[in-house]
N, C-alpha and C positions, 0 to 999 in steps of 0.2 A: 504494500500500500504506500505511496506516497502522495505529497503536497501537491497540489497543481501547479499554486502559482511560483514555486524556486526549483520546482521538478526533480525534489532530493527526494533519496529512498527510504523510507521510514520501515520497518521491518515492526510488526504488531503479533504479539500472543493473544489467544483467545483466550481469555478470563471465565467467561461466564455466558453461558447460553438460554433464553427463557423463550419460551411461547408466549404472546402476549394478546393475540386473539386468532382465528381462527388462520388469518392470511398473514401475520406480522409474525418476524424473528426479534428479536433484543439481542445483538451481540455486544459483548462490555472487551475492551480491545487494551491491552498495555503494550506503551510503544517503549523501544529498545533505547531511540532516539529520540527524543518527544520535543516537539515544536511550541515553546511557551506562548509563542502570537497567536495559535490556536482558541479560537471563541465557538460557545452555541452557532451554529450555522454557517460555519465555515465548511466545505468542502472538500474529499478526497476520492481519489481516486483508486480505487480497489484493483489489482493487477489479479485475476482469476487465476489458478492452477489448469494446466493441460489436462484433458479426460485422456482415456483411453481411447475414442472416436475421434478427438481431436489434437490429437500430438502435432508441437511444436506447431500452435493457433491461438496461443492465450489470450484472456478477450480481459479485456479492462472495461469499470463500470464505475459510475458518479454518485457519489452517497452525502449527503447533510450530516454532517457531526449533531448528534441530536443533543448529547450531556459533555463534559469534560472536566475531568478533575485532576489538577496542574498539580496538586498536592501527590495523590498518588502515578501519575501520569498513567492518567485511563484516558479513554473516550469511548463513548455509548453509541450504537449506529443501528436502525432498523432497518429491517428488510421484506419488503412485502413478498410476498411468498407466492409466485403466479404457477397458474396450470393451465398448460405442460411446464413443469420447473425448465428453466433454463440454467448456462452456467453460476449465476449468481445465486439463484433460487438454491438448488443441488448443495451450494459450496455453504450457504447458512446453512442451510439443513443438517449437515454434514458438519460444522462447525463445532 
């Protein structure tokens, strides 16, 4: 996952995964690197993992920083959950 706007690489642990209605993920994300300019509603870019039908096609996807806590360096990012799951869909799922 990284920034958009300085296009550095941020590398993020999944922390914590919740269901939060029928079509939404909650993933809670600890960055390696953590970007203090980072606010509610700022923007990143999620770099997907390669499927198996898809080797060496990684698909990159635009997600809203929905919580951020500079204290522990988390941030919080939902994901609507579409059917047919796509790669993003799959990789929260999976998460």
């Amino acid at each position: 996952m990284y920034k958009y706007e300085n296009s550095s690489l941020q590398i993020f642990e999944v922390l914590e995964s919740n269901k939060i209605s029928p079509n939404f993920r909650r993933l809670r994300l600890k960055g390696a690197v953590f970007d203090w300019h980072w606010t509610p509603g700022a923007y990143v870019k999620l770099l997907l993992p390669n499927t198996e039908n898809d080797l060496g096609k990684s698909k990159v996807r635009t997600y809203t920083v929905r919580s951020i806590d500079h204290t522990k360096e988390e941030i919080t990012i939902d994901f609507a959950l579409h059917s047919p799951a796509g790669p993003a869909t799959d990789w929260a799922l999976n998460a």
